[in-house]
N, C-alpha and C positions, 0 to 999 in steps of 0.2 A: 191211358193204359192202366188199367187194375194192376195193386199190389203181385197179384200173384201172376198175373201174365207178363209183368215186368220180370219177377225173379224167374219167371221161365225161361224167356228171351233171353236174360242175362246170363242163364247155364248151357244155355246151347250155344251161344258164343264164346263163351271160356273165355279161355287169356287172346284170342283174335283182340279183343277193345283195343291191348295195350298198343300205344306208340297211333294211333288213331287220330285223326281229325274228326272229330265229331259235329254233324250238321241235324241240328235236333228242327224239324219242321213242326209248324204247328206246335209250338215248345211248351204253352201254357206254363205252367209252374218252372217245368228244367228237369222234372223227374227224371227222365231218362240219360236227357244229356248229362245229368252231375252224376247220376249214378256211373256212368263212362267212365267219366274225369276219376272216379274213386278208385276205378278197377285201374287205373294206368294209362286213358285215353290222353293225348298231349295238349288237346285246346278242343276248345266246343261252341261254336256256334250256332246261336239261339234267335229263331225267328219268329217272331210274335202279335199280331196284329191288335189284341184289343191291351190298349194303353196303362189300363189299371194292372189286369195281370202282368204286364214288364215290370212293372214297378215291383211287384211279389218275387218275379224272377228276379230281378235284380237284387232281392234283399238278400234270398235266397242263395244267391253267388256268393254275396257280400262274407254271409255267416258262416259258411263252410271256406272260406280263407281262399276262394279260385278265382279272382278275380283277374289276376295276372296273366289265366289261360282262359279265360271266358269272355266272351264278346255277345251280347245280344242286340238285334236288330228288332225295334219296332215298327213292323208295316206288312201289308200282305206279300204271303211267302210268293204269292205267284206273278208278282213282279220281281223276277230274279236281278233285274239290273240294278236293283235296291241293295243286291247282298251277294250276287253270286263273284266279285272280285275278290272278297275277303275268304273264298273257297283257298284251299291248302295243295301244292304239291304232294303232302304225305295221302298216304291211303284214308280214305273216306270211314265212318261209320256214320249213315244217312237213316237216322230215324223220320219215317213218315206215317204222323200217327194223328189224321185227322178227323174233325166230326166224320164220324162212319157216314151222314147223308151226303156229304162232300161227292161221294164215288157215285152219287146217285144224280144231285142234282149239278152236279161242275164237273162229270168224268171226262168230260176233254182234257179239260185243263189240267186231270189229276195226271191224266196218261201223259199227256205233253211234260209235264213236270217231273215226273218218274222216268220215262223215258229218256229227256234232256240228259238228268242227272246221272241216270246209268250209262251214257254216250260218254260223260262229260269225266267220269270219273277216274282217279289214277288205277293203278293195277292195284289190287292187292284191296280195295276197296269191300265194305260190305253194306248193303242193305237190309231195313226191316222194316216191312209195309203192314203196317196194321188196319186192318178193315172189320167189316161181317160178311154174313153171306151174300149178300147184293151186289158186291164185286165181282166180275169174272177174274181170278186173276191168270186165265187165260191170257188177259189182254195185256199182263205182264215182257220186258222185255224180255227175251232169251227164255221162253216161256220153255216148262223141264226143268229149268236149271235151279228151282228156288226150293228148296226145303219148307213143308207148308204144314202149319200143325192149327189147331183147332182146340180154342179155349174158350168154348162157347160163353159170351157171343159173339169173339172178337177171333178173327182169322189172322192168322200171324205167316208171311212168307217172310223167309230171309235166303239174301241170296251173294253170292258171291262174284265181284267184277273182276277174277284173277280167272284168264283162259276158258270163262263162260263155264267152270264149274260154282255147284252148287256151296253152301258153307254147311262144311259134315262134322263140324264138331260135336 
């Protein structure tokens, strides 16, 4: 996710991060999840498949002092059995921010994995799916319910797992 559609995402969430369990998919660096942890998110989970960049992440953790509330998993996010017990009772902040072709050539798998996770998730939970326009996010859960903004070229829904409303901040 680009600098500035990061601080976008980050201002339409507002203070929601705080008290968060944060599930950064596809985590590459951690951008987003440390950005979380900064605003007040409680712990973040970091999933990572290719081996060199964990090790960036992990430095990453290291330098910013998070260690304590930072866990990263290296291996493919879409074997959840890999990671998904280390998921948290508190409310979710579920960043999913994959190669944009991901939706194009594995959109099973993305749906199954978006879907899972919004089934799966506590009350109070949020999401933020970031794509382009090759994505239906139609094909979204609770489709209506997500708040959807366009930062060309990356489509940004965020959506809310409390009573199937959307997140209006």
């Amino acid at each position: 996710m680009k600098d500035r559609v990061r601080e976008a995402v980050f201002n339409v969430l507002g203070p929601a991060v705080a008290g968060k369990h944060v599930v950064d998919l596809f985590a590459g660096t951690g951008a987003l999840g440390l950005e979380a942890l900064s605003r007040g998110a409680s712990h973040a989970l970091f999933i990572e498949v290719h081996h060199p960049t964990a090790v960036l992440l992990r430095t990453n953790i290291a330098d910013l002092g998070v260690a304590e509330v930072a866990e990263v998993v290296v291996g493919n996010v879409f074997l959840r059995a890999r990671w998904q017990s280390k998921l948290s009772q508190l409310p979710w902040l579920v960043f999913c921010s994959p190669p944009y072709a991901f939706y194009v050539e594995r959109a099973a798998e993305m749906l199954d994995l978006i879907g899972w996770l919004w089934g799966a998730a506590p009350p109070e939970s949020l999401f933020v799916v970031e794509s382009d326009d090759r994505f239906d996010l139609e094909q979204l859960p609770d489709v209506g319910s997500w708040d959807v903004r366009t930062y060309s070229p990356a489509v940004i829904a965020i959506g809310a797992r409390s009573s199937g409303a959307a997140a209006s901040q």
